[in-house]
Kinemage of the C-alpha trace (Angstrom):
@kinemage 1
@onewidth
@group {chain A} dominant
@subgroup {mainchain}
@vectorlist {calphas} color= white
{ca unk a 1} P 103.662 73.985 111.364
{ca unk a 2} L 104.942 77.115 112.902
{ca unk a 3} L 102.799 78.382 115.947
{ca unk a 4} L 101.722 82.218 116.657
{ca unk a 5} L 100.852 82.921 120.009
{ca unk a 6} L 98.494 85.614 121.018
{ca unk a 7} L 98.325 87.362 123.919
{ca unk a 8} L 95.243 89.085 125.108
{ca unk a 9} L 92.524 89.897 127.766
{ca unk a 10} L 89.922 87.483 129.018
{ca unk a 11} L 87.330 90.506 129.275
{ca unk a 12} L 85.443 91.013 125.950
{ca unk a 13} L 82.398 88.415 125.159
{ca unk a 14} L 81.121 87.043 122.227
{ca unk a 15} L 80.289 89.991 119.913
{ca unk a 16} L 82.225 92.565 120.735
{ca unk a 17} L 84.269 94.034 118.527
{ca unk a 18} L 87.414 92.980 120.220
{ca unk a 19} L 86.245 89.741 120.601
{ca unk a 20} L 85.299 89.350 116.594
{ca unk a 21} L 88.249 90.909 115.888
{ca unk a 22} L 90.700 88.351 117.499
{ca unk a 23} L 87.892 85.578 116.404
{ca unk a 24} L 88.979 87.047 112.525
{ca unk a 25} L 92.764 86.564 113.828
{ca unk a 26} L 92.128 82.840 114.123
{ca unk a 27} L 90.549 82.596 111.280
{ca unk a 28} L 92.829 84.202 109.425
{ca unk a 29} L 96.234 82.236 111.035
{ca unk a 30} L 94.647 79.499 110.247
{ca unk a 31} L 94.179 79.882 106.696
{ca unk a 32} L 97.691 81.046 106.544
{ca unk a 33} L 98.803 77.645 107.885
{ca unk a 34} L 99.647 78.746 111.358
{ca unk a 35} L 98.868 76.607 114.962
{ca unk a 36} L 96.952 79.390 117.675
{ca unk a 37} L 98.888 79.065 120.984
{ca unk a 38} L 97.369 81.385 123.988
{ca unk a 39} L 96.272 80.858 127.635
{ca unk a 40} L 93.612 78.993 126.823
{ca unk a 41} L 90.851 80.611 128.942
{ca unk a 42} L 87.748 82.983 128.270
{ca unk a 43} L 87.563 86.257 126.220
{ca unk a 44} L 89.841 86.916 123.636
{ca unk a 45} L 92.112 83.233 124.169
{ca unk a 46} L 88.596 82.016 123.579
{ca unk a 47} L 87.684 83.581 120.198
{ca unk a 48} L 91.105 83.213 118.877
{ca unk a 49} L 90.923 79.517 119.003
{ca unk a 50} L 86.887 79.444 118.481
{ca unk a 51} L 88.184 81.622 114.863
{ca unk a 52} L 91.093 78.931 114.469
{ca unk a 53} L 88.897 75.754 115.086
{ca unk a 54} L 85.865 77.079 112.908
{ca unk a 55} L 88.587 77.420 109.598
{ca unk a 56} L 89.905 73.725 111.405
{ca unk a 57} L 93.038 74.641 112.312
{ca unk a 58} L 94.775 73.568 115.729
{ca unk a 59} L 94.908 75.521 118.792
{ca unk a 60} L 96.833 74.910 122.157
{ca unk a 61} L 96.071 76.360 125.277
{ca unk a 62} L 98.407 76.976 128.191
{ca unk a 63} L 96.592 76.346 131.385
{ca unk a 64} L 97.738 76.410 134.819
{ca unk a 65} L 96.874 74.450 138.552
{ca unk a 66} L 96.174 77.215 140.489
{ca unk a 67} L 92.584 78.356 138.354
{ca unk a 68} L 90.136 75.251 139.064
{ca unk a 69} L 88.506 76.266 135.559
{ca unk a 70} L 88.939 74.126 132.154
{ca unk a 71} L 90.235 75.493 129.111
{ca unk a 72} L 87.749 76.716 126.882
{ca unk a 73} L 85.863 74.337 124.007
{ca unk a 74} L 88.076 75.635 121.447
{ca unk a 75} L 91.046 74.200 122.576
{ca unk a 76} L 92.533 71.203 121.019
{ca unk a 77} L 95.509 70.451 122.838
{ca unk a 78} L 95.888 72.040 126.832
{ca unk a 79} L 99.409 72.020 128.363
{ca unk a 80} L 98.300 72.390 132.023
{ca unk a 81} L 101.490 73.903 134.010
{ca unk a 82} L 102.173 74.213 137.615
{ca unk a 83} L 102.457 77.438 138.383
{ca unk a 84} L 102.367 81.275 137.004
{ca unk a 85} L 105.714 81.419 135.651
{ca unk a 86} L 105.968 78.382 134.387
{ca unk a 87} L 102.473 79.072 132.514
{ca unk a 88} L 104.060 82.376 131.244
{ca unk a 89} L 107.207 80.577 129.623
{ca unk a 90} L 105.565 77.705 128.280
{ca unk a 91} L 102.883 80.818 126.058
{ca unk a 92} L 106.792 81.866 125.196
{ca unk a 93} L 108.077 78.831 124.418
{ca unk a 94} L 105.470 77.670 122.370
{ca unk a 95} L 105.252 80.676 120.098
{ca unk a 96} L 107.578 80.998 116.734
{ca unk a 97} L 105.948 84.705 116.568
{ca unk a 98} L 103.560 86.765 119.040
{ca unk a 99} L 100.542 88.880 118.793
{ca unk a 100} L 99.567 91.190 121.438
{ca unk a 101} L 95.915 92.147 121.601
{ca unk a 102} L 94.356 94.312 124.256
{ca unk a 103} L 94.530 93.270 127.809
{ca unk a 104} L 95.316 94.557 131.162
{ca unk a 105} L 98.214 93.826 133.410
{ca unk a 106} L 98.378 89.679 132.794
{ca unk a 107} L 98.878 90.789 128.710
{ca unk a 108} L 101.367 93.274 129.262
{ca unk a 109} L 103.490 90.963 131.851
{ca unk a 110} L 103.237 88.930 129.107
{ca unk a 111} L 104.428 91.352 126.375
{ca unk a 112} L 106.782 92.672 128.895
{ca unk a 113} L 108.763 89.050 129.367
{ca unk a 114} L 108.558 87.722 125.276
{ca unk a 115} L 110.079 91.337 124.672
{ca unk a 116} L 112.595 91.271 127.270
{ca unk a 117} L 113.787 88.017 126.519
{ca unk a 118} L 114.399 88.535 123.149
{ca unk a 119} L 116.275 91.789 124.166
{ca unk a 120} L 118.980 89.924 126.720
{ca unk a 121} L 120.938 88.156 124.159
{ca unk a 122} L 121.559 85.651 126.939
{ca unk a 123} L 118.038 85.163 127.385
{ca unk a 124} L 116.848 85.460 123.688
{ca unk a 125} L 118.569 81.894 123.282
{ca unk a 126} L 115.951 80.181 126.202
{ca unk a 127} L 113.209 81.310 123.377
{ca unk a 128} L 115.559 80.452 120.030
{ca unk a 129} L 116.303 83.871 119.157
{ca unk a 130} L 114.380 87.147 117.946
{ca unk a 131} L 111.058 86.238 117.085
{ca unk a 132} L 108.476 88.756 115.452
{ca unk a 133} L 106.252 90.452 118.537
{ca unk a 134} L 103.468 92.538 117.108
{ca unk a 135} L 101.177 94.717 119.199
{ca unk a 136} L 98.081 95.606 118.307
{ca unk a 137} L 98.214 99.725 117.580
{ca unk a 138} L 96.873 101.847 119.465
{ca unk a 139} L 95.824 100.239 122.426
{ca unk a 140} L 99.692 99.514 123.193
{ca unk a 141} L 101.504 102.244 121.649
{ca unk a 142} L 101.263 104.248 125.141
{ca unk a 143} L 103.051 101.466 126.940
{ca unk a 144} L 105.881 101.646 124.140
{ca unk a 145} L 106.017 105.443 124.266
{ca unk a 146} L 106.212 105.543 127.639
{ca unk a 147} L 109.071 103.212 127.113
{ca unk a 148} L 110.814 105.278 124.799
{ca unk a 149} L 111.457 107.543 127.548
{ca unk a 150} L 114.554 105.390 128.909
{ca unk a 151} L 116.211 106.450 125.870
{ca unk a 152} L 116.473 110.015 126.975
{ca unk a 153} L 117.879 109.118 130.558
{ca unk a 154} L 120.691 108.267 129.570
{ca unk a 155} L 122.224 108.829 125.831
{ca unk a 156} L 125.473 107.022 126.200
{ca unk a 157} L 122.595 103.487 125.981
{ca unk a 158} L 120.120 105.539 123.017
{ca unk a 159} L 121.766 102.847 120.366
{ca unk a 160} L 121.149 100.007 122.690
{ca unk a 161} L 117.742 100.807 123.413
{ca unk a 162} L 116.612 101.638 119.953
{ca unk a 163} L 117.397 98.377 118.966
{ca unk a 164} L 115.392 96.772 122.297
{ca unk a 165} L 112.503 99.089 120.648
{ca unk a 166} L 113.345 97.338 116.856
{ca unk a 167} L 111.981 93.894 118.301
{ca unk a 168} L 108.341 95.082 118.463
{ca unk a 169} L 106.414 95.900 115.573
{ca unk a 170} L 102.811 98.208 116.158
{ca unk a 171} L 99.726 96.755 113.460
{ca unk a 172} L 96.944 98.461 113.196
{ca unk a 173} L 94.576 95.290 112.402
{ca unk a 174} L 94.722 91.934 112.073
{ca unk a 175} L 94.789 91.389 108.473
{ca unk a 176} L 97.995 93.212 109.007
{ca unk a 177} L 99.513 91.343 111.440
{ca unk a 178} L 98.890 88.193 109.509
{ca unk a 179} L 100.495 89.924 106.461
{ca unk a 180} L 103.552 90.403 108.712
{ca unk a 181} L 103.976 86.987 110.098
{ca unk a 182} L 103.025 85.461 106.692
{ca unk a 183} L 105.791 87.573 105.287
{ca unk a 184} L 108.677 87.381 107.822
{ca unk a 185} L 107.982 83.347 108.561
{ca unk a 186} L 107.954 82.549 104.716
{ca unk a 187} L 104.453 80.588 105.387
């Protein structure tokens, strides 16, 4: 069974939109025969898996040592790690496609390491290659124009960058992004 891991912030409670939205997402992976992977905590890791468990799929939580705090009911299977790091690589790891939700800076260090990995050739093989990373549009598509920027210093690299810019694909819902993954996985 091929895993998606989502990425998002542990802000929004139970009926918010963000949180029914990413509660949809698990429903939704589920259905299209995907494992949920995510940090296992509150917020939008919680409704992810809640969506996942309540269409019975499987969900596995990354945890780490240094928060006291349990991973949340939804979670089926928790991979507690030691430290930060090692929490971040393990969400990587894990993952045979990502999906970025909203989130503040723990999301986008997150987005910012899955996407840089599979942009360093060298490092894309630690994570088995180019796997899909889709952010949710248009929360992120500031951070990736922002980005885009680099291109211009320097136009000798514009080819090299364009294709670090090719790894990430924007979605504008959920429904989408499952689409995507359902499509470019073969599930």
């Amino acid at each position: 069974m091929k895993t998606v891991t989502i990425f998002g912030s542990t802000l929004p409670g139970e009926g918010s939109p963000a949180y029914e939205e990413a509660r949809r997402l698990g429903r939704l992976l589920t259905g299209a025969g995907f494992a949920v992977c995510n940090g296992g905590y509150e917020g939008l890791m919680a409704a992810s898996a809640r969506g996942a468990r309540e269409a019975g799929g499987h969900t596995i939580g990354i945890t780490c040592v240094l928060w006291a705090r349990a991973a949340n009911p939804w979670i089926v299977e928790e991979v507690r790690t030691a430290s930060f790091p090692e929490r971040l690589m393990t969400l990587i790891e894990r993952g045979d496609a990502y999906i970025v939700l909203p989130g503040g800076t723990g999301t986008l260090a997150e987005l910012a390491l899955a996407w840089e990995m599979m942009n360093k050739s060298s490092l894309s093989r630690t994570v088995g290659g180019q796997k899909p990373l889709l952010v949710r549009a248009p929360y992120w598509l500031p951070v990736i124009e922002c980005l885009k920027q680099e291109a211009q210093l320097n136009s000798r690299h514009a080819a090299s960058f364009a294709s670090a810019m090719d790894i990430v694909t924007l979605v504008t819902d959920v429904e989408q992004a499952v689409a995507h993954l359902q499509d470019r996985l073969k599930v």
